[in-house]
C-alpha positions in Angstrom: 113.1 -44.5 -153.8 112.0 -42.4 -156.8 108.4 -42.7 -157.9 108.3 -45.3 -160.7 107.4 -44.5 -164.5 103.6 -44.6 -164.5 101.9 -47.6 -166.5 101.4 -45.8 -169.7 104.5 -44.0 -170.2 104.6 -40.1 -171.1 106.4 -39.1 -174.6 109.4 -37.7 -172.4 109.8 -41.2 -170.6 109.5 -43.1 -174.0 112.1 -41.2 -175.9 114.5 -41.2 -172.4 113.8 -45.3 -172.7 114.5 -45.3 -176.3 117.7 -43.6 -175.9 118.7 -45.5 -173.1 118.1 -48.5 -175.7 119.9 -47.1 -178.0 123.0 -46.3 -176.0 123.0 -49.8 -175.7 122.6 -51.3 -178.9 125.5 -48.7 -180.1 128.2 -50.0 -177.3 127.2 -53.4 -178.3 127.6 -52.5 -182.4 131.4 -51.3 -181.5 131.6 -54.3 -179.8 131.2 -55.9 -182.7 133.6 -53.6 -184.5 131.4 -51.0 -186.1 132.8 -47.9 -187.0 131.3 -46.3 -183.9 132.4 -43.5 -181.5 132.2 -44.0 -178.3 131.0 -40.4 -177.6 127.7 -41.5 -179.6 126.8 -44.0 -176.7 127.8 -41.1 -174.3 125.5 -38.4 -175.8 122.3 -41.1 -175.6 122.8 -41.9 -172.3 123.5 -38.2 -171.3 119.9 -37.0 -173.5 117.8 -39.6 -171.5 119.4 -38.7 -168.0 118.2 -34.8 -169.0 115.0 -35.8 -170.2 114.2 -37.8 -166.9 116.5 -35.2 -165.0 112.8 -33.7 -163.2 112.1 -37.2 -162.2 115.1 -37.6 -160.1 114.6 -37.0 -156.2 115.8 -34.3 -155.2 118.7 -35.4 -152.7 119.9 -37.3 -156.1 119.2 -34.3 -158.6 121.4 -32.4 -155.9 124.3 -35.0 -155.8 124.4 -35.5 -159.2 124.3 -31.9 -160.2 127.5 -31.0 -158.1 129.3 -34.1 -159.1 129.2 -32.9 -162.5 129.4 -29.3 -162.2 132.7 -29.5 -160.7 133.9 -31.6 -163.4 133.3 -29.2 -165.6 134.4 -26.7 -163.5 137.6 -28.9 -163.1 137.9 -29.2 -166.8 137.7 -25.3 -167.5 140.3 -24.5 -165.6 142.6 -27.1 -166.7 141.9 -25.3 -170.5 141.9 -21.8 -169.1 144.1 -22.0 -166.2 146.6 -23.9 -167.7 146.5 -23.8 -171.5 145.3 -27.7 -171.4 144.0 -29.4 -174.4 140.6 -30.9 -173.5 138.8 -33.2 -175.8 135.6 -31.7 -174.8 133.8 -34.3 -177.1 134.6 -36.4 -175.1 134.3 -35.6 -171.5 131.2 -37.3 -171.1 132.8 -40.0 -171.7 133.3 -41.4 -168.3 131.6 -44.6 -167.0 129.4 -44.6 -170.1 131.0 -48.6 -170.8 129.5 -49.0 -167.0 126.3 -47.4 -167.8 126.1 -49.8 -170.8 126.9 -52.7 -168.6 124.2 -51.7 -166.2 121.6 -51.5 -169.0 122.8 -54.3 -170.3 122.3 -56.2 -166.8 118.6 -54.6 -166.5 117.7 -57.6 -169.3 118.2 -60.3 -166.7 114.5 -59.8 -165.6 113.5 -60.9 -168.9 114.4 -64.7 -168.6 111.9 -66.1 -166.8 107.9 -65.8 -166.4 105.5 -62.7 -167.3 106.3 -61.1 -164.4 110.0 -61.1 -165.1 111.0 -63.0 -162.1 114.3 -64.6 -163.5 114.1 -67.1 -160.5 111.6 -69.5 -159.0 110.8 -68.6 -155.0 112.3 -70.5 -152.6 110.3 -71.8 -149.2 110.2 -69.6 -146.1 111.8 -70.8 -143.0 112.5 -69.5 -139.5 115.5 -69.2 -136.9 119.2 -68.7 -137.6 118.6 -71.3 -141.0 116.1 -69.1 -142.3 117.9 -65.8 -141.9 121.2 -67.6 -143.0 119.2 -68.2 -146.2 117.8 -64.7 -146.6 121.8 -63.6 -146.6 122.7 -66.2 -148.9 119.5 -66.5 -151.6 119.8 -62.2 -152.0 124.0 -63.0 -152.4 124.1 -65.7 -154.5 120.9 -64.6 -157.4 121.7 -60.6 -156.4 125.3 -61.6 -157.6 123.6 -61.7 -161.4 120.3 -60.1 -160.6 121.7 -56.8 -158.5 118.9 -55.2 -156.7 116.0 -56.7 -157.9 116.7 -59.6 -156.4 116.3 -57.7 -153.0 112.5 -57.1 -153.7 111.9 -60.4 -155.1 113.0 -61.6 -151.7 111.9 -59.3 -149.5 108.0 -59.5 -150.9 107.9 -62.9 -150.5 109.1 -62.4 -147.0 106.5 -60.0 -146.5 103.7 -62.0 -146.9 104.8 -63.5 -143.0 103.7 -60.2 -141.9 106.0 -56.4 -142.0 109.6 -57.3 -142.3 111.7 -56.6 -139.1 115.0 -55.2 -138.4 117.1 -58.5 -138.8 115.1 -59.4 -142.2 115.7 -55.7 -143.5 119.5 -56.0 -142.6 120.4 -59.8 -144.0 118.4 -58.2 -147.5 121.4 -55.2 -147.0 124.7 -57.1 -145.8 123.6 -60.4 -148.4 123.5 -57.7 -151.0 126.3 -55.5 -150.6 128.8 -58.1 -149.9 128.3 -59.3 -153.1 130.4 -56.6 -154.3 133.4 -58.0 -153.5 133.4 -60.5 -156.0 131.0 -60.2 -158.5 131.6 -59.6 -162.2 128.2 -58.7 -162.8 128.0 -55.7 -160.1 128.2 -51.9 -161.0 131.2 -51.8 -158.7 133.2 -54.4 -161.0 132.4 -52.7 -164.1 133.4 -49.1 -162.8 137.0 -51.2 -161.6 137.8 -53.1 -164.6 137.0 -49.7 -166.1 139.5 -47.2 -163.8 141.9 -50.1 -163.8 141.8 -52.3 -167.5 144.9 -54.1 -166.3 143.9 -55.8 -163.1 144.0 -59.3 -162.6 140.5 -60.7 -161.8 141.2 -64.0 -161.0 142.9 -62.9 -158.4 140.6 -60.6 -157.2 137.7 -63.3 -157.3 140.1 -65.5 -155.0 139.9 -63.0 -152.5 137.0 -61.3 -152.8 134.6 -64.3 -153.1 135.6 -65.8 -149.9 136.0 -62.5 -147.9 131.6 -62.3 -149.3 131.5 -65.5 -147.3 132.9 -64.5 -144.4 130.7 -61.3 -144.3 128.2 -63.6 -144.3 129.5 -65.6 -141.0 130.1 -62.4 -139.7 126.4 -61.4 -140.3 124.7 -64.3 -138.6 126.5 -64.6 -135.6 125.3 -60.5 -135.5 122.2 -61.0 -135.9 122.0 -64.2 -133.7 123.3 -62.2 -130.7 121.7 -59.3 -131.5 118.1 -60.4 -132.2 115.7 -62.9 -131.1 115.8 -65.0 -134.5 113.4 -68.2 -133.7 110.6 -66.9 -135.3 111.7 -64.4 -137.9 111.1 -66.1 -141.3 113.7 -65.9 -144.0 114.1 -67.1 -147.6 114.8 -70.9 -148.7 116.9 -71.2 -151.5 115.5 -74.1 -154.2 117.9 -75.6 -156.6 116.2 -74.5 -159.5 117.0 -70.8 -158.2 120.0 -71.1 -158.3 120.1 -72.5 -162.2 120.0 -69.0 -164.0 122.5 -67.4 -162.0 125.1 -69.8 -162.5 124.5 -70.4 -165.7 125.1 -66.9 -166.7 128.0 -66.8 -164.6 129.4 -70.0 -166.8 128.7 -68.6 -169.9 130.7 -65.1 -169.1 133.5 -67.0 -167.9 133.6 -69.2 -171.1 133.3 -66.1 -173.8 136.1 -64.5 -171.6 138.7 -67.2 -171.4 137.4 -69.1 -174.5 135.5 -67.5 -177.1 136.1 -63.8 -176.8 139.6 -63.5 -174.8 140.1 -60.0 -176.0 137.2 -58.6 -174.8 136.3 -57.4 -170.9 134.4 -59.0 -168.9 132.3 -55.6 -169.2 132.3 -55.6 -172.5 131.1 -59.4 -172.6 128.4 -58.6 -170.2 127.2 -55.2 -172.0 125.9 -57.8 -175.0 125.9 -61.0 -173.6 123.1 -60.6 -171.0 120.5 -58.9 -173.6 121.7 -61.5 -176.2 120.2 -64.2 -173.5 117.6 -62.5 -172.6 116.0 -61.8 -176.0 116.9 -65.8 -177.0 114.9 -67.0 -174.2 112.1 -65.1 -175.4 112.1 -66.0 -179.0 110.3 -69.7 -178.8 107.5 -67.7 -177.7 107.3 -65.5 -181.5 108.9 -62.3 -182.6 106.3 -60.3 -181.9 106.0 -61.7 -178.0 109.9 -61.2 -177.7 109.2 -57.6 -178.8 106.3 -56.4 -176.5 108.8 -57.2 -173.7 111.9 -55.1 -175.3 109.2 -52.6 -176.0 107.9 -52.8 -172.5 111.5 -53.0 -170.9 112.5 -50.0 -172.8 109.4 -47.9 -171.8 109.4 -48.9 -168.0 112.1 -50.5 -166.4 114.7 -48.3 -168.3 113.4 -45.2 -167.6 113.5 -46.3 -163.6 117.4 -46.6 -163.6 117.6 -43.1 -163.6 118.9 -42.6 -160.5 122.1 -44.7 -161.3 122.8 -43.8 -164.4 122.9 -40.3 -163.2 125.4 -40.6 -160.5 127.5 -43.0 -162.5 127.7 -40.8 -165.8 128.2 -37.7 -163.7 130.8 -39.4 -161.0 132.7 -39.9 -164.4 132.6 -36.8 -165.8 134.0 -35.3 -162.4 136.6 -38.1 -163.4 137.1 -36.8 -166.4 137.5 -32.9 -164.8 139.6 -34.1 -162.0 142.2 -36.0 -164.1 142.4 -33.4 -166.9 143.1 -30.5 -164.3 145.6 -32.7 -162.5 147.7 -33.6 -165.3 147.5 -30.1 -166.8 148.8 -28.6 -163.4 151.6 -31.2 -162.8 152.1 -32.1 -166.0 151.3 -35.9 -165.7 153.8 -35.7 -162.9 151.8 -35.6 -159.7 150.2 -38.8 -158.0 148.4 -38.9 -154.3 151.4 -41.7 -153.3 154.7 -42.1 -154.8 153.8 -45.6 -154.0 150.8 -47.8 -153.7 151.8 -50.6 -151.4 149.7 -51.6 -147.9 149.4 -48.5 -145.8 148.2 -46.2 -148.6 145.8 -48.9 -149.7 143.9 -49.4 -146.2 144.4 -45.3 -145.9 142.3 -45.4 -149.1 139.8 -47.8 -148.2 139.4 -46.1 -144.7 138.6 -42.7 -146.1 136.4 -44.1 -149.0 134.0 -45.6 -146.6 134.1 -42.8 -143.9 132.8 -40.7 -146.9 130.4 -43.2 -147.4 129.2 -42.8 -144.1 129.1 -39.3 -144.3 126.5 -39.5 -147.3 128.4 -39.9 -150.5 128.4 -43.4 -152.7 131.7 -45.3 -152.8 131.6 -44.5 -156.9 133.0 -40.6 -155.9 135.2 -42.0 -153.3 136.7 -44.7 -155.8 136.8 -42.9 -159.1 138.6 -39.6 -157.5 141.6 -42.2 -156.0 141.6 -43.5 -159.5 141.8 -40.3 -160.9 145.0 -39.2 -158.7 147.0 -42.3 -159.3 149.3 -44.0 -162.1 149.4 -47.9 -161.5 151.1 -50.9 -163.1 149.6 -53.8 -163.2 150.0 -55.6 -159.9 148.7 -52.4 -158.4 146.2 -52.1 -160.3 144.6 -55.4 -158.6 145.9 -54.1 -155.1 143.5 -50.8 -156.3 140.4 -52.7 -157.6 140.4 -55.2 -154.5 140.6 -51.5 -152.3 137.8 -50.4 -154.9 135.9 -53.4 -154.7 136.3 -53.9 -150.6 135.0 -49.8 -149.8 132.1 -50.2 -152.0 130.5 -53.2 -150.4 131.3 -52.2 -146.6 130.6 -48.8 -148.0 127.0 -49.1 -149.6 126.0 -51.5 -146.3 126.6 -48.7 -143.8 125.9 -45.3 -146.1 122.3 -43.5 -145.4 122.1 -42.7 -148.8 123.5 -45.9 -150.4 121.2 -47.0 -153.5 120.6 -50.6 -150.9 119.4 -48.2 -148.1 117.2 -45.7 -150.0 115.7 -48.9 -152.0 115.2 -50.0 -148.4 113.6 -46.9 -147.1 111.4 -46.8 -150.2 110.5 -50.1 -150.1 109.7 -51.2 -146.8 110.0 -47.8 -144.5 113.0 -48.1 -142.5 115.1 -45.4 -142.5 118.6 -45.1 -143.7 119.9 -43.8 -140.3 118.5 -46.6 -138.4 120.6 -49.2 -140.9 123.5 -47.3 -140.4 123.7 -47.2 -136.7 122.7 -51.0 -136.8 125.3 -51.6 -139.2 128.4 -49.9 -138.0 129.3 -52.4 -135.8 129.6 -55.0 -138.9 131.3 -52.4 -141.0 134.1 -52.1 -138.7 134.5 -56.2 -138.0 134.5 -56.8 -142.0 137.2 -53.5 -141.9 139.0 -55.6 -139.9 138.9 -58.3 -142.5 139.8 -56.4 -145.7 142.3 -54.7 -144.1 144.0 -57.9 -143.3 143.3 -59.0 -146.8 145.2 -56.0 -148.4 147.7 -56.7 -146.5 148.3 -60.1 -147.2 147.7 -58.8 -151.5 150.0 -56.6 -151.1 152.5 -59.0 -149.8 151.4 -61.8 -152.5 151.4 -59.2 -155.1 
């Protein structure tokens, strides 16, 4: 896990926070309809990641670096090569509405106490009901509040002592199933992104209860695996679960009701901050902005990491698309079809890479990047999408879950792997069977 942005924040860490800020409030001004180019959001987002460039680790400086120095490799000889026409103004472009989702999400930690805890703690139990509710608290509030809510539960289940092995993967499988379904998840935003026309009701039908069932499937694991009576888990209180499904409520209602033309990325990107800053303003203007300020300065500058892979995953994007249409002239796609087989081929290979050390984004955005869907497969693509990157990020070494993990609490990522493969492969089984039964429905 990187080292965090020390209390009193250098001038290079402020004005990478301030941009990051600023990328923000531009996406959500062209939201808005301002006369703003997209490429302006791009270029803030692309100064902070150099400015906090030396802070990244250096397994994630190295990642990130080829990612996008073979998109621009890509790109030059598309316009060398082959004559192409490359908007270069906008080839760092990519993933910057997912970046501004992300940021946007970040917010969430503002509703709440001082600390930032968006949700009350529940009650520690023990046995199979308290690990059950370890899987399930980290699902349902790391649905909304993403990988913070893995820390808020995993301190608290600290305080019973060091957490063990079954604690350390319930915080990993409750986490990274929730990518199947949720709206507010990197992994949505990056698929509504690569595929705009995707139904996601129909995704959320199937995604939600496949989460569930990776849930079964991890506490009859764990309970024949382990010795569960008296390994404490997490409670979840009915108050928790208020914010989380509030939010969720609210993005549902400006999609289908008050904003219909917008994405549910796009109603996330402002919505979240919106909320946030509201819930802060009974206590004064000048209390709402210390927090901003504070936000901005600290927590900010710490997603780093993320917003490096993501913007430079979709600037190989970018590269990769722009050198395949300039060599086959639009022509060329990975399968003349999308149907079933190629679909469970896909997801196969997506999280084998995984395994293999690379995030599920490079998998994911490269199949995007060689394919020309219609609708219909476009939601066979985003539930493939969707279904590699949670059985994907559960089982990678280098998986943002495992690394927080490994920085957190000292277990390494190889040691999750190896105790995860056997899960990977029964919920492989699962979403195989579900692709098939989409692309029959479909």
């Amino acid at each position: 896990m990187p080292a965090s942005i020390p209390s009193t924040p250098s001038l290079r860490h402020a004005c990478a926070g301030g941009l990051i800020l600023t990328g923000l409030g531009l996406q959500v001004l062209r939201l808005a309809g301002l006369p703003i180019a997209l490429p302006a959001v791009s270029y803030a987002f692309w100064l902070a990641v150099l400015l906090l460039w030396p802070d990244l680790k250096r397994g994630n400086r190295l990642q990130a670096g080829i990612l996008a120095g073979l998109g621009l490799a890509l790109a030059l000889v598309a316009a060398w090569g082959f004559d192409a026409e490359i908007a270069w103004h906008r080839l760092l472009d990519g993933n910057s509405y997912v970046v501004a989702m992300l940021v946007g999400v970040s917010f969430i930690t503002l509703i709440g106490t001082r600390q930032g805890h968006a949700a009350p703690p529940g009650s520690a139990v023990t046995g199979r009901r308290g690990t059950a509710g370890t899987w399930l608290g980290v699902h349902l509030l790391g649905a909304v509040l993403n990988l913070s809510t893995v820390f808020m539960v995993g301190d608290r289940l600290r305080r019973h002592g060091e957490l063990s092995l079954p604690q350390l993967l319930a915080l990993n499988r409750g986490l990274s199933s929730a990518a199947l379904w949720s709206p507010f998840f990197a992994s949505m935003g990056v698929v509504m992104t690569l595929a705009p026309e995707m139904n996601f009701t129909t995704v959320l039908s199937l995604g939600l209860p496949l989460g569930l069932l990776a849930g079964t499937l991890s506490l009859l694991d764990l309970s024949r695996r382990f010795d569960l009576t008296r390994v404490a888990g997490y409670s979840l209180s009915p108050g928790s679960l208020l914010m989380p499904v509030g939010m969720a409520s609210l993005v549902l209602l400006f999609h289908y009701g008050l904003t219909p033309g917008l994405s549910i990325v796009s109603i996330i990107t402002f919505l979240l901050p919106g909320v946030a800053v509201a819930s802060n303003l009974p206590r004064g203007a000048g209390w709402t902005l210390r927090r901003v300020r504070s936000h901005a300065l600290e927590r900010l500058p710490a997603m780093r990491g993320e917003i490096a892979l993501f913007l430079c995953a979709g600037l190989l994007t970018q590269g990769l698309s722009a050198l395949i249409a300039a060599a086959t002239g639009s022509e060329w796609q990975l399968f003349a079809h999308f149907g079933a087989p190629q679909a469970v081929a896909s997801f196969l290979a997506i999280v084998v890479s995984a395994v293999a050390g690379l995030h599920p984004i490079i998998g994911v955005s490269m199949l995007a990047s060689m394919l020309e869907l219609s609708g219909s497969r476009q939601t066979l693509f985003a539930f493939v999408a969707l279904a590699s990157w949670a059985v994907g990020t559960s089982v990678g070494p280098l998986s943002g879950i495992n690394l927080s993990l490994q920085g957190r609490y000292g277990v390494s990522g190889g040691t999750m792997m190896r105790h995860n493969l056997g899960y990977a492969a029964a919920l492989s089984a699962l979403v195989v069977a579900g692709i098939v039964a989409l692309d029959a429905w479909l």
